[in-house]
C-alpha positions in Angstrom: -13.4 -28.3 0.3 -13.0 -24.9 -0.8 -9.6 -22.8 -1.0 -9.9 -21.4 1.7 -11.2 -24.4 4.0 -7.9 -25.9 2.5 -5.7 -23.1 3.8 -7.5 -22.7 7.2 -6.8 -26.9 7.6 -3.2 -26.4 6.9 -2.5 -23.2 9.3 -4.2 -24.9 12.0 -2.5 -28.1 11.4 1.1 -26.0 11.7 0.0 -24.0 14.2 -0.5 -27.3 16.7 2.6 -28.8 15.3 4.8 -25.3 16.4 2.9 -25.5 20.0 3.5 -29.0 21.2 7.1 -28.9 19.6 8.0 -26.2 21.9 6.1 -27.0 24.8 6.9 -30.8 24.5 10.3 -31.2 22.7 13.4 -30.4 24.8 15.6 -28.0 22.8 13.7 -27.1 20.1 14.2 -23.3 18.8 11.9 -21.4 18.2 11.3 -21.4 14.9 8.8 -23.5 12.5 9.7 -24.2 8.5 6.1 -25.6 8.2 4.6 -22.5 10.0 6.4 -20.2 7.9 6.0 -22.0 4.6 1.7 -22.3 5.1 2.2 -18.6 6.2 4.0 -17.4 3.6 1.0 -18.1 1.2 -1.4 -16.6 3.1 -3.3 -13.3 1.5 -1.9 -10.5 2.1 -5.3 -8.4 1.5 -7.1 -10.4 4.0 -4.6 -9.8 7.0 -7.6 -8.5 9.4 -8.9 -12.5 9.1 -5.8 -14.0 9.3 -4.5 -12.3 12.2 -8.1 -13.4 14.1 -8.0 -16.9 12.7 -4.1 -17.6 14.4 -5.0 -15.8 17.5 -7.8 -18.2 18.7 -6.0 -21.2 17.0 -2.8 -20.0 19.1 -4.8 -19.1 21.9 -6.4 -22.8 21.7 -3.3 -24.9 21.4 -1.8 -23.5 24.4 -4.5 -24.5 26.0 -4.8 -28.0 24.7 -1.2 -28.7 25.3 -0.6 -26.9 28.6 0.6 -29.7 31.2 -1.6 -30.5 33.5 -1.0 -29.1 37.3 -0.5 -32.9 38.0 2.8 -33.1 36.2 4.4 -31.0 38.4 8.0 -31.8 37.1 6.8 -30.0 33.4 6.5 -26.1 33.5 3.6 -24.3 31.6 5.3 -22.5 28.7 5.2 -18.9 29.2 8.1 -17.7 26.3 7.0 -15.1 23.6 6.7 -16.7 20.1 6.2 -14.7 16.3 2.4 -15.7 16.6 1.9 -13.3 19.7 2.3 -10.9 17.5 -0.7 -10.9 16.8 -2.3 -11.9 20.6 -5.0 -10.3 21.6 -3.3 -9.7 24.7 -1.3 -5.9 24.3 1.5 -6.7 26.4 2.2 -9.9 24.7 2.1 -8.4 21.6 4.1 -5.5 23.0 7.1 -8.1 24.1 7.0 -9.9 21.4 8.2 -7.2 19.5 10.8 -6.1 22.0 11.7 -9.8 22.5 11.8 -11.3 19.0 14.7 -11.7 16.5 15.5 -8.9 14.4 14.9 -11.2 11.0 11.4 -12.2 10.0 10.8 -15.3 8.0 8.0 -14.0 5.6 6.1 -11.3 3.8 3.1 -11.9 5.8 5.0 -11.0 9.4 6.2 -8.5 8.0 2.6 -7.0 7.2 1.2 -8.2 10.7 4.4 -6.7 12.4 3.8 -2.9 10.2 0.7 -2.8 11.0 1.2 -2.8 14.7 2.2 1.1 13.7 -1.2 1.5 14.2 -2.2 -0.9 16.7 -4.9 0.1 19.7 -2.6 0.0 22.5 0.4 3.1 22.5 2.9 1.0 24.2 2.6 -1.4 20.9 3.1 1.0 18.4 6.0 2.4 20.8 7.7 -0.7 20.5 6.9 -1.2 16.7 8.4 2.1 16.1 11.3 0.9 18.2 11.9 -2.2 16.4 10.7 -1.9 13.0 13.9 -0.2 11.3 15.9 -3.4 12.8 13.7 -5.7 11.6 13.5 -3.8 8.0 17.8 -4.2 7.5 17.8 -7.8 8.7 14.5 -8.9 6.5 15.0 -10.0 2.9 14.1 -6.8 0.8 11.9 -8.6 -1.2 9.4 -9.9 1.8 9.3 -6.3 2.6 8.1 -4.9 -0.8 5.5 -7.1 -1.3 4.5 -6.0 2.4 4.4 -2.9 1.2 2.6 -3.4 -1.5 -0.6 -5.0 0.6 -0.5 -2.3 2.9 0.5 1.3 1.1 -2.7 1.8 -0.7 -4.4 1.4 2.8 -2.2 3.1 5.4 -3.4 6.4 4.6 -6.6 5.5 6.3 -4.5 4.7 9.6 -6.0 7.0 12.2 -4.1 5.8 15.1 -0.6 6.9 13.1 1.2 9.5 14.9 3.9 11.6 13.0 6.7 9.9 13.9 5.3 6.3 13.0 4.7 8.2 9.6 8.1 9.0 9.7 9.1 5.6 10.2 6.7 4.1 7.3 8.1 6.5 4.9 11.9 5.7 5.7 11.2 2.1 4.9 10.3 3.0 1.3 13.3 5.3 0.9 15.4 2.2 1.6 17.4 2.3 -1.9 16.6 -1.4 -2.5 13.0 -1.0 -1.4 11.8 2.1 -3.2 14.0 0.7 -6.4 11.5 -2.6 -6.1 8.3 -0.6 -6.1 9.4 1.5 -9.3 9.8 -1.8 -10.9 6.3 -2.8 -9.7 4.9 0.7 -11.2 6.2 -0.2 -13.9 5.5 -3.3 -14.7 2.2 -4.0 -13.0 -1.0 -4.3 -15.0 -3.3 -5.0 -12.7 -3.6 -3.7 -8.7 -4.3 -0.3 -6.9 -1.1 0.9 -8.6 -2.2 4.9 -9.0 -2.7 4.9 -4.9 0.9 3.2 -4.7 2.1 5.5 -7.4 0.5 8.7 -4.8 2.7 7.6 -1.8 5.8 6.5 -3.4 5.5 10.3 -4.4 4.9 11.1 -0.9 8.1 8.9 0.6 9.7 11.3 -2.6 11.0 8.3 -4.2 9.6 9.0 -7.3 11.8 12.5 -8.5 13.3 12.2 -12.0 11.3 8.7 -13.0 8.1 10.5 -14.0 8.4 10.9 -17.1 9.3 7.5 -17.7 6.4 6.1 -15.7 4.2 8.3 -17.8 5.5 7.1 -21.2 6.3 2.7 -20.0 4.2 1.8 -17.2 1.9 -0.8 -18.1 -1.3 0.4 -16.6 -2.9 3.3 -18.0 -3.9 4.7 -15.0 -0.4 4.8 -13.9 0.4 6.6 -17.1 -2.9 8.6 -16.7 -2.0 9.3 -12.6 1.9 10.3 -13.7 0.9 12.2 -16.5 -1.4 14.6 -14.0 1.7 15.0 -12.2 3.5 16.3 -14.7 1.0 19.0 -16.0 0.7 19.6 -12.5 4.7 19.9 -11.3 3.5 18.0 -7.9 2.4 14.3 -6.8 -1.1 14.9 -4.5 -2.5 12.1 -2.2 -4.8 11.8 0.6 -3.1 12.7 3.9 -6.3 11.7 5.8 -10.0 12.0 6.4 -12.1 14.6 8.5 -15.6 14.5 9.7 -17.9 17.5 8.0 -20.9 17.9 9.4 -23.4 18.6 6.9 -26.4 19.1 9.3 -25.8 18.1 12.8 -29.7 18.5 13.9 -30.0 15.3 11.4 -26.8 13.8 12.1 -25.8 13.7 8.4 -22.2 14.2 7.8 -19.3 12.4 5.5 -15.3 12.3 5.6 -13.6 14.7 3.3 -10.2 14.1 2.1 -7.8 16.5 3.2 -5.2 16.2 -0.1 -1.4 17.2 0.4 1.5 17.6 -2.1 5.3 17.7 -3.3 6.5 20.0 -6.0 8.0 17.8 -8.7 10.7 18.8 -11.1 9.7 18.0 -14.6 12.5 18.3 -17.7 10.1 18.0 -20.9 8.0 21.4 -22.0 4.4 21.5 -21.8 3.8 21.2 -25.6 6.0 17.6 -25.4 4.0 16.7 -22.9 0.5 17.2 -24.5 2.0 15.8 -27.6 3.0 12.4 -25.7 -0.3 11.9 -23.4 -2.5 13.1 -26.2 -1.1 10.1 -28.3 -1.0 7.5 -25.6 -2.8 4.0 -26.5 -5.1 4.7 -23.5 -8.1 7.2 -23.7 -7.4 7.5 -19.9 -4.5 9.3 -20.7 -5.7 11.1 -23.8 -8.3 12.4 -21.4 -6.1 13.9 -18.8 -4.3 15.4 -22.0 -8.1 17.1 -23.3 -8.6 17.9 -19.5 -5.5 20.0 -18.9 -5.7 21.5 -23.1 -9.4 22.7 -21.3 -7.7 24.2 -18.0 -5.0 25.3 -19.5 -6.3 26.6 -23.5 -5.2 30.7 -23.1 -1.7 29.7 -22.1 -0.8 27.0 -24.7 -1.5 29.8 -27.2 -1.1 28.9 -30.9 -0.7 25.2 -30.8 -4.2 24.5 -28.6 -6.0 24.7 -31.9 -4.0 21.7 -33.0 -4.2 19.7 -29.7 -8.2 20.5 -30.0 -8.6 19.1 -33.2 -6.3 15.9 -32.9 -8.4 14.7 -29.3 -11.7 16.1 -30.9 -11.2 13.8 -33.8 -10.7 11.2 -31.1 -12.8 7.5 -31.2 -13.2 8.0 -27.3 -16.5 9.7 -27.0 -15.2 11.1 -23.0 -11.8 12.5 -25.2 -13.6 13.6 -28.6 -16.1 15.8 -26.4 -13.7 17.3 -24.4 -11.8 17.9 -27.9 -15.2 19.7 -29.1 -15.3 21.8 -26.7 -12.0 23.3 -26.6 -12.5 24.2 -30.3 -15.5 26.1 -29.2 -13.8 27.6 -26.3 -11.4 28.7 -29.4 -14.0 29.9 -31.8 -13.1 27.6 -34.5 -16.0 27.0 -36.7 -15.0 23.1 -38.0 -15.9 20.7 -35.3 -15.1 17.4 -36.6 -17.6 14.7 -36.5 
């Protein structure tokens, strides 16, 4: 049995177990320690799955453990439960969020219950733009951030998100404790879409006056890379969306084209510091956004380009050592290392 066949027995197995407890059991709250255990180690890139696979397992329970119309003395249960957040039903899920408790057990309703921002029916994103900030303050910080984590690189791809749902996203990683979290996690990642986390924590403007710091200590070089662009730059740039070009409509060829937006950035250290740090990082990532920028930027660096030119064209990188080469040409100077 694969992994996966393994965690699909388990949720299944919990799922039934939550059902006929609180269809059958007098007294029981609604609440499950096995549902939210087996939950709470589901994927959080695989949400789209997940949130299929409960609804027909849900949906399939209630069904199986439904009283017959024979036992007229039992009533079908009709109460609103954490999986209907994810029923395929809009008005269930729209209650449920109305209806629930304000504290969520896991990282993984936490996901389902943010991405309801941008679910197909208004009056559910109504409500989870109602709710959300309540549940955020009542929800251990720490299910929220690795929430956050799954779903930031992604929710710039959320067509359905109006502005004040973008609003609400972005206040949820201002939270002090939440946007202190995902600084650590820029840090200290070395593996993950961390330059797309590293684009909206700028955009939620969480990222002012740790910079520099991410550029010089973060463990991924494209972090550094990303942060380092930043700096040269004086602004953080992401993707605020996607529009449809037509390229010829007689043919129906066409493709999304990012539409990018910005923040201005303070930045403390000179330009020359700056070239002198990137163009000595570990990385040739980095090294490369430092020959990149010496390029763009060789007429106003003045005097000290030659040096920069001849430090990354001496470079064992062949993408940094050309770029290198040809800033010395773009200088005129006659000694082009090997």
């Amino acid at each position: 049995m694969s992994d996966l066949q393994d965690t699909e027995c388990k949720l299944m197995l919990a799922i039934k177990k939550f059902v006929y407890a609180i269809v059958y059991i007098e007294g029981v709250v609604d609440n499950s320690v096995e549902l939210s255990d087996v939950t709470a180690n589901l994927s959080l890139s695989n949400l789209d799955y997940w949130e299929r696979f409960i609804d027909i397992v849900y949906a399939q329970a209630l069904q199986e453990y439904t009283p017959s119309r024979f036992i007229f003395w039992k009533k079908a249960y009709n109460n609103i439960t954490l999986l209907d957040l994810v029923n395929r039903d809009g008005y269930k899920r729209e209650k449920a969020l109305l209806s629930l408790s304000s504290q969520i057990p896991n990282s993984f309703f936490v996901s389902i219950i943010i991405r309801r921002l941008n679910d197909w029916v208004p009056q559910v994103r109504l409500a989870a733009r109602k709710r959300l900030p309540e549940f955020i303050r009542n929800t251990d910080p720490s299910h929220t951030v690795n929430a956050l984590f799954a779903l930031i690189p992604n929710w710039g791809s959320w067509a359905r998100l109006e502005v004040e749902d973008k609003n609400v996203f972005l206040n949820i990683i201002r939270d002090e404790k939440i946007s202190e979290a995902l600084r650590y996690k820029l840090m200290s990642s070395s593996t993950g879409p961390m330059p797309l986390l590293f684009s909206q924590c700028g955009r939620a403007l969480i990222l002012d006056g740790y910079i520099e710091r991410i550029a010089e200590s973060a463990k991924q070089p494209a972090v550094r890379a990303k942060a380092y662009r930043s700096l040269f730059e004086k602004r953080v740039s992401w993707v605020e969306r996607r529009e449809w070009k037509w390229e010829d409509k007689s043919s129906c060829i066409g493709k999304y084209v990012p539409i990018i937006s910005a923040v201005n950035i303070s930045v403390e250290k000179s330009t020359l510091d700056l070239l002198e740090l990137s163009a000595h990082d570990k990385s040739s990532i980095v090294r490369r956004v430092s020959a990149e920028f010496l390029i763009k930027n060789i007429d106003v660096i003045g005097e000290y380009a030659v040096h920069f030119a001849e430090k990354l064209a001496s470079d064992n990188s062949i993408s940094v050592s050309e770029r290198g080469m040809f800033a010395l040409k773009q200088l005129g100077h006659k000694k082009i290392p090997l």
